[in-house]
PAZA-24947 format. One record per residue (C-alpha): chain; x, z, y. Coordinates in nm, 2 decimals. Layout:
# residues N
chain;east;up;north
A;X;Z;Y
...
***
This chain:
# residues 419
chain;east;up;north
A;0.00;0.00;0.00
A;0.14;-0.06;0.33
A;0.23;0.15;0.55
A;-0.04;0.23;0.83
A;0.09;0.05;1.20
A;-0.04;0.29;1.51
A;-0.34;0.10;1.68
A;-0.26;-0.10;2.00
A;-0.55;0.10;2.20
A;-0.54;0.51;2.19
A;-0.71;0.70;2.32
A;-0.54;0.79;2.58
A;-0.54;0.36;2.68
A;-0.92;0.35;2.54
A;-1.11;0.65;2.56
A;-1.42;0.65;2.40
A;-1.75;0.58;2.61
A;-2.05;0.79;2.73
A;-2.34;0.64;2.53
A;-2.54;0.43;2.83
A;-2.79;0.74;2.94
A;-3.13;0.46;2.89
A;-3.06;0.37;2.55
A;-3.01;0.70;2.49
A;-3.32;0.82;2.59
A;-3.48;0.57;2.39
A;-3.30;0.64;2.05
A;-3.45;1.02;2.16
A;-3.80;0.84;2.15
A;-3.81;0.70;1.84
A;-3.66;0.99;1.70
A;-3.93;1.25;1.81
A;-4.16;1.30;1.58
A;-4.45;1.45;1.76
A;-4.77;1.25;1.80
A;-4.82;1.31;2.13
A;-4.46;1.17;2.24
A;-4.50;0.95;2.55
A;-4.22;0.68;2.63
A;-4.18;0.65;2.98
A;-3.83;0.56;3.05
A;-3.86;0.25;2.86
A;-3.84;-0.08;3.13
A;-4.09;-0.34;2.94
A;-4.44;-0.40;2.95
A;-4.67;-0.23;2.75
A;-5.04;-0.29;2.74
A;-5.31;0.00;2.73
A;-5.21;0.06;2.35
A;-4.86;0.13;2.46
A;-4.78;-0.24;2.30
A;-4.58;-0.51;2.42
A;-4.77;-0.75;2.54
A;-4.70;-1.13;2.45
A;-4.87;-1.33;2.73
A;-5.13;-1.58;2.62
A;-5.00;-1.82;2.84
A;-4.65;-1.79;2.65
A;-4.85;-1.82;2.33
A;-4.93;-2.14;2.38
A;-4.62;-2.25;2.51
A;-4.48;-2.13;2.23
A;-4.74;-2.38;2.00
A;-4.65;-2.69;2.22
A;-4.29;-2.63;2.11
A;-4.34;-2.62;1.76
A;-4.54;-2.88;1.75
A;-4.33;-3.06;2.00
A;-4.19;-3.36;1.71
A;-3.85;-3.41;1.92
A;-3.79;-3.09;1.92
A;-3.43;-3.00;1.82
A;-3.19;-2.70;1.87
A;-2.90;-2.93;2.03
A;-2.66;-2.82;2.32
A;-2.84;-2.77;2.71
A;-2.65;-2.88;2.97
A;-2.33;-2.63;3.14
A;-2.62;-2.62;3.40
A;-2.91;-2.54;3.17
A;-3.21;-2.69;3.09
A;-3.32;-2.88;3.44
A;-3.69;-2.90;3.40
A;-3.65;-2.53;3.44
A;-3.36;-2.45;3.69
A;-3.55;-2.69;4.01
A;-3.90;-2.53;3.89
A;-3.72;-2.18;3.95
A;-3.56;-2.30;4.24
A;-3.93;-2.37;4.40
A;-4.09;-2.08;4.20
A;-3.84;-1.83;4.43
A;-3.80;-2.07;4.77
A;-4.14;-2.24;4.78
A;-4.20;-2.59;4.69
A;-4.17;-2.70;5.08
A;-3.86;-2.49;5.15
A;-3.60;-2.68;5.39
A;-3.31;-2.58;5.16
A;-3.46;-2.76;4.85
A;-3.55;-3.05;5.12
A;-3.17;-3.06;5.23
A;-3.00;-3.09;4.92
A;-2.83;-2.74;4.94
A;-2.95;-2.52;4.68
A;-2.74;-2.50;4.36
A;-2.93;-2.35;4.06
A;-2.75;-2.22;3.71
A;-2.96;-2.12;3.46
A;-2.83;-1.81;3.35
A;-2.85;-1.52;3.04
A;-3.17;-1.34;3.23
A;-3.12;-1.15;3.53
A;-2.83;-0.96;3.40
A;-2.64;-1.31;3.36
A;-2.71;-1.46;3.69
A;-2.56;-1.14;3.88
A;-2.24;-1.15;3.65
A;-2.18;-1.52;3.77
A;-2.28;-1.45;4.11
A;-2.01;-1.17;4.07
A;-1.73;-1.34;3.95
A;-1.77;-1.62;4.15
A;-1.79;-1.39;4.48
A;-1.45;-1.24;4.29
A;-1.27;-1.56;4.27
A;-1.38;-1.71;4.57
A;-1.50;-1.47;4.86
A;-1.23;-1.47;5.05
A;-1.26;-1.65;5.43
A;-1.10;-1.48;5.68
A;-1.27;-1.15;5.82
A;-1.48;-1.10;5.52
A;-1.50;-0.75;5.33
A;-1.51;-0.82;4.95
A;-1.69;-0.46;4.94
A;-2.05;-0.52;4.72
A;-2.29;-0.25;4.93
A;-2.59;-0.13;4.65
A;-2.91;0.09;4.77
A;-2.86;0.43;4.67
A;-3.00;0.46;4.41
A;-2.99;0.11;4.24
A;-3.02;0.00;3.91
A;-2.70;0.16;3.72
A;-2.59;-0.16;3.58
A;-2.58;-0.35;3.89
A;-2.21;-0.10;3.95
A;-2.05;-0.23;3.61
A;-2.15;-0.59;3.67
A;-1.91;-0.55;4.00
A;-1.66;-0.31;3.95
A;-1.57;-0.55;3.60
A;-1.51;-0.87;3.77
A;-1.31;-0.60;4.04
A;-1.49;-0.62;4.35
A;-1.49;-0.28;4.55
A;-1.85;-0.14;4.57
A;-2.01;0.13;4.83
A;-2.40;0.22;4.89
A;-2.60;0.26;5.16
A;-2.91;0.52;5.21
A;-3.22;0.39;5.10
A;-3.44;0.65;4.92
A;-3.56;0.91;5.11
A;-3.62;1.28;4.88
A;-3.84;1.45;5.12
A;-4.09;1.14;5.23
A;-4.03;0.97;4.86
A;-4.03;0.65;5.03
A;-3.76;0.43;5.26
A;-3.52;0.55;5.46
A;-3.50;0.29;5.68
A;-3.27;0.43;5.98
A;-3.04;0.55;5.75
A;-3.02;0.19;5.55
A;-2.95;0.04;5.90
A;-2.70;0.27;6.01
A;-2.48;0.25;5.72
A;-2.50;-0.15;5.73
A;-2.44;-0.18;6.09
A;-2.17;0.03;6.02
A;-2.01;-0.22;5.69
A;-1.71;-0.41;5.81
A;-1.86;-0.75;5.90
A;-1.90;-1.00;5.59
A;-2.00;-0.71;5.31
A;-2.17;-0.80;5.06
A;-2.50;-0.69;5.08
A;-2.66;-0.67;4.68
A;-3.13;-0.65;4.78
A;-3.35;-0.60;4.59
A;-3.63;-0.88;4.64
A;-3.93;-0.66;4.55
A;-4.03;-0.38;4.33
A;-3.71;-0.17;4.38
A;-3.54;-0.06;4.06
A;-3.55;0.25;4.06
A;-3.75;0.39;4.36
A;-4.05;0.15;4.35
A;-3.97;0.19;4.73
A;-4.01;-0.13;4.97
A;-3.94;-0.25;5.30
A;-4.24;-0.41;5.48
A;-4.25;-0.77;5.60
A;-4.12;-0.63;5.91
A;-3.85;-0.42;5.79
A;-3.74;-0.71;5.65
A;-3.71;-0.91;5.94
A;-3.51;-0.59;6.06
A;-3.27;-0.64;5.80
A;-3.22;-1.00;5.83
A;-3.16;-0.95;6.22
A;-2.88;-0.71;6.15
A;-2.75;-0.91;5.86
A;-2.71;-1.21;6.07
A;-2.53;-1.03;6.33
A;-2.29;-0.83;6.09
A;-2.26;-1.11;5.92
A;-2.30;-1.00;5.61
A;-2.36;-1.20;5.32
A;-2.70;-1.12;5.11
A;-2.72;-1.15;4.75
A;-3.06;-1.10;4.63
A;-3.20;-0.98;4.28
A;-3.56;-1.04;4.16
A;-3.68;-0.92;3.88
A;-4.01;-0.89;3.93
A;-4.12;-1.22;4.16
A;-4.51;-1.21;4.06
A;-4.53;-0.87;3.87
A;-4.50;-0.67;4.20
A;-4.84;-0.75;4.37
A;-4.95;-1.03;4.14
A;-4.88;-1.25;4.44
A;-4.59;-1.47;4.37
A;-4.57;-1.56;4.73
A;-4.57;-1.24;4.86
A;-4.32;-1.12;4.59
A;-4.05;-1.33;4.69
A;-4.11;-1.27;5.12
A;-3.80;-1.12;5.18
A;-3.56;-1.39;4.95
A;-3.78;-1.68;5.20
A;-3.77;-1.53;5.48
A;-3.36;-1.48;5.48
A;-3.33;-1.86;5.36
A;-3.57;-1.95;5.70
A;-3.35;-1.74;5.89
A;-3.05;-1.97;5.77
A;-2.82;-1.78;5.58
A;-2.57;-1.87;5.33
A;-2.70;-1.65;5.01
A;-2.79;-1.59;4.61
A;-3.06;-1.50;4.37
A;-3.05;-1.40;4.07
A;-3.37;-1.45;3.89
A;-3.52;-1.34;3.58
A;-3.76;-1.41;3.36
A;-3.78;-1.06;3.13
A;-4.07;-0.91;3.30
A;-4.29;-1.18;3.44
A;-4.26;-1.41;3.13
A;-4.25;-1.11;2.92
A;-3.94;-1.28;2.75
A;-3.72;-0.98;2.79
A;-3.54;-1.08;2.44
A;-3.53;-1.47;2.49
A;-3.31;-1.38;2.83
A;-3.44;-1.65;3.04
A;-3.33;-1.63;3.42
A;-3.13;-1.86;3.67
A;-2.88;-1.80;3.91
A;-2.91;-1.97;4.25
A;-2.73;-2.07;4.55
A;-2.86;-2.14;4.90
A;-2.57;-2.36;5.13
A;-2.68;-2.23;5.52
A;-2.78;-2.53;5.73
A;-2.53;-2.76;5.81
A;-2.42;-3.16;5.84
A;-2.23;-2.99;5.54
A;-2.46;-2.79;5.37
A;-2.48;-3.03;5.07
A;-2.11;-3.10;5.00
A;-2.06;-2.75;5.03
A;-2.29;-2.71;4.79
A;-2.18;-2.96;4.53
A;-1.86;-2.77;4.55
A;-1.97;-2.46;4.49
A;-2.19;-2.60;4.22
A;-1.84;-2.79;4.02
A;-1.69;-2.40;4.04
A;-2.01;-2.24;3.90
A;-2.02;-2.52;3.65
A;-1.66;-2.40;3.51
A;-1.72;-2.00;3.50
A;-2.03;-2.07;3.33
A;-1.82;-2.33;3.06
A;-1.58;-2.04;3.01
A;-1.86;-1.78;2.97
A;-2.14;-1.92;2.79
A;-2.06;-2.31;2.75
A;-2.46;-2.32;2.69
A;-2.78;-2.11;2.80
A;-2.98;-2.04;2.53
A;-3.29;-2.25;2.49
A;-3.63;-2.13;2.35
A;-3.67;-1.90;2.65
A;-3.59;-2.19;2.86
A;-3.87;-2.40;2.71
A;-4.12;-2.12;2.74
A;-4.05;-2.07;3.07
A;-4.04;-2.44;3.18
A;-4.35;-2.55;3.00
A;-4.54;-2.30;3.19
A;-4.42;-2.37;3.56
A;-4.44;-2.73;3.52
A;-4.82;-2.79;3.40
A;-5.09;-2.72;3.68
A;-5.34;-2.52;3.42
A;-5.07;-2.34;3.25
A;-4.92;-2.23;3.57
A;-5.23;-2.12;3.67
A;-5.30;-1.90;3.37
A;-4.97;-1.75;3.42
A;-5.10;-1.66;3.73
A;-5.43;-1.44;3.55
A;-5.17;-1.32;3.32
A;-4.95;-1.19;3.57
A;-5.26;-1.04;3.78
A;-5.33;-0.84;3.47
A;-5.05;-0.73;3.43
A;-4.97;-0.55;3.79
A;-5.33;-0.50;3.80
A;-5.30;-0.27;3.50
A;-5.01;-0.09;3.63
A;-5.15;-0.04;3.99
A;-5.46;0.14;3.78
A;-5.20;0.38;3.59
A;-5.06;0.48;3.94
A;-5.40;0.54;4.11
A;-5.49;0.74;3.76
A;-5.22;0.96;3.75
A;-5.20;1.04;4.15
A;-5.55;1.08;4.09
A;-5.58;1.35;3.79
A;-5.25;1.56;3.97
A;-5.45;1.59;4.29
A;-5.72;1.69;4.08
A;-5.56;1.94;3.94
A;-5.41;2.09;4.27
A;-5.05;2.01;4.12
A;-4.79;2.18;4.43
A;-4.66;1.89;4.62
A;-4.79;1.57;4.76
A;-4.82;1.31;4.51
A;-4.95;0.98;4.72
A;-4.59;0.85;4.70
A;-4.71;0.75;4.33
A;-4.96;0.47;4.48
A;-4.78;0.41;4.80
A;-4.48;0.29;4.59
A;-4.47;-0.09;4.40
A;-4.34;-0.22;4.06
A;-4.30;-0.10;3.72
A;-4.12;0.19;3.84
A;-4.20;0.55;4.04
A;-3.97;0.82;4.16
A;-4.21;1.13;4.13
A;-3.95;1.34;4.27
A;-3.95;1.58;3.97
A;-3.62;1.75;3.91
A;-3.39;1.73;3.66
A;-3.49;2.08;3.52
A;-3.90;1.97;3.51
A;-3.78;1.62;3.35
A;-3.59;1.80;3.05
A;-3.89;2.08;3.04
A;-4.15;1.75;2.99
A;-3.90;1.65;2.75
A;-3.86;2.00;2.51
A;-4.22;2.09;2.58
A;-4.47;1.82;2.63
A;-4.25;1.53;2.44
A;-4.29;1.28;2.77
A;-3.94;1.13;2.79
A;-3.81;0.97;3.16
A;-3.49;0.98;3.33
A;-3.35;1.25;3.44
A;-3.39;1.14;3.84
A;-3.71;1.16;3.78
A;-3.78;0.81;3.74
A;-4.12;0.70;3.51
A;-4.20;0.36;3.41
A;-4.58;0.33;3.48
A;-4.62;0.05;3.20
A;-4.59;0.38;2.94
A;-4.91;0.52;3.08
A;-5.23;0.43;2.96
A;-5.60;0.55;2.92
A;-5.51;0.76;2.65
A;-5.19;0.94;2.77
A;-5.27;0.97;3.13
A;-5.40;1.27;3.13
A;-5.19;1.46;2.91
A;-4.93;1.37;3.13
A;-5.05;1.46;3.46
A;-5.14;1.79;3.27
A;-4.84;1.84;3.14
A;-4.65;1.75;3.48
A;-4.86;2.01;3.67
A;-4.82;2.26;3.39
A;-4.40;2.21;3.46
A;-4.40;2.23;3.84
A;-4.62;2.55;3.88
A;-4.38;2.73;3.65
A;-4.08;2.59;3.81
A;-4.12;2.62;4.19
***
């Protein structure tokens, strides 16, 4: 036998890893054994028999393909599938937007949401680097936890700027303003679109145009994640304001758009990745350049996207009626969600639960920062069996008609005996 060679990574070079705090939770879920556990960290869907939900409108997607006689599993494009990538493009910008007019959008289509921000980020890496410019990525505080390894891996510096506010539960505005007036000029300024992971928090239509004022005079450079275009409100329109509103104002920007939650394709990791050129006589060489250096990251990544997700998602947004009952499907969605939160603020002011709890319907999205503390989160946990973050953070698709009030019960139990 031969003798045993010391390994090339100890642990001193490769320490071993927290386990990722979500999945986590989740393996804690499944291992529970109580019949009244309620999942409520989970970030997917879930109909009001806590079960994924596969839209009806994907279902018969899904039937065109397979019966789709040129079907075939070959190679997509570097660029992706295109029926898809300038449907997104229009889903996100609008169908009359001048950049799509002017030739100066580049559009990737990318593994899901997580993808597109990876080849935003490397490409900022590689190539944001004009003169003046602070490389420094600037998150909301908080902001979805993986948005800091996606940055920090391709070694881009990243800071945060105030954005939830404890004692209101909702924006803090001044304090988001302050701290990006007071960026070097040129950050990078990471948005979320709508539906704020984790807060649920929002500007409004004219916060935004706050933001985009200041942004154009720092001039900072926005990069913009939506997750949710459609799911928010139900309005895909309104969804995707602030992303329109920053391309009017004629900046130089990207998306990165996926396709998890609104498709309900969250395993099929559909999304693209976009770039907006600002207006120039240049606009669209620039962005032909940019588009031959996105095409190479993305060779040297991925080669291919994957392609049944693709199809889904491309069948749907380019027929009329199927677009349209994505539409219903997406209104039933929010609409059920928007229920849960009116339910659960609802039964806790009911019960006289300590505390003001209208942040619950004033806040948008999948997600809600009920402002429960760490102790009351891992009290719900060992007590009641109702597992969310420890921030506090619920995911409103885990409430339904069945488990509502047993939460709210079980939350105003916990805070009376913890004040």
């Amino acid at each position: 036998m031969a003798s045993a060679l010391p390994t090339s990574f100890p642990a001193e070079v490769v320490p071993q890893a927290p386990e990722d705090p979500l999945f986590g939770l989740m393996a804690a879920y499944r291992a529970d054994t109580s019949p009244n556990k309620v999942d409520l960290g989970i970030g997917a869907y879930r109909d009001d028999n806590a079960k994924p939900w596969v839209l009806p409108v994907v279902k018969k997607a899904d039937e065109i393909i397979r019966n789709d006689p040129e079907a075939n599993h070959e190679y997509l494009p570097i660029a992706g599938l295109a029926a898809l990538t300038s449907k997104a493009a229009e889903l996100v910008l609008g169908a009359s937007s001048p950049a799509l007019a002017e030739k100066r959008v580049a559009s990737f289509q990318a593994i899901s949401g997580t993808g597109a921000l990876h080849l935003g980020a490397l490409f900022l890496a590689k190539f944001y680097k004009i003169a003046g410019a602070n490389r420094t990525v600037y998150f909301s505080s908080p902001t979805w936890a993986n948005h800091h390894q996606i940055f920090t891996n391709v070694g881009l510096p990243i800071a945060s700027y105030p954005y939830f506010d404890k004692a209101t539960r909702g924006l803090d505005f001044e304090g988001m303003k302050a701290a990006l007036r007071d960026a070097p000029e040129g950050s990078i300024v990471l948005l979320h679109a709508c539906a704020h992971n984790p807060t649920g928090v929002d500007p409004s239509p004219e916060q935004w145009a706050e933001l985009a004022a200041l942004l154009k005079e720092k001039r900072h450079f926005p990069f913009f994640d939506t997750a949710y275009q459609g799911f928010a409100s139900g309005d895909l329109d309104r969804d995707a304001g602030a992303i329109r509103l920053f391309v009017e104002a004629g900046f130089e920007l990207i998306v990165a758009q996926s396709f998890a939650k609104n498709f309900g394709l969250y395993g099929e990791r559909a999304g693209c990745f976009h770039y907006v050129a600002a207006p120039s006589p240049d606009a669209a060489e620039t962005k032909t350049r940019v588009a031959s250096q996105l095409a190479i990251l993305q060779r040297s990544e991925i080669s291919n996207p994957p392609i049944y997700g693709a199809k889904v998602a491309s069948i749907i947004l380019n027929d009329p009626a199927l677009f349209a009952e994505w539409q219903d499907n997406l209104r039933t969605m929010s609409g059920r969600i928007i229920d849960m939160r009116k339910q659960l603020r609802g039964k806790l002011e009911e019960l006289g639960t300590p505390g003001t709890w209208n942040h619950i319907t004033n806040q948008i999205g999948m997600f809600s920062f009920t402002g429960l503390t760490e102790p009351q989160v891992l009290k719900l946990r060992e007590d009641y069996h109702i597992y969310m973050t420890k921030n506090g953070r619920i995911s409103m698709a885990g409430l339904n008609s069945r488990n509502v009030e047993y939460v709210a019960k079980a939350v105003d139990k916990v805070v009376r005996e913890t004040q």
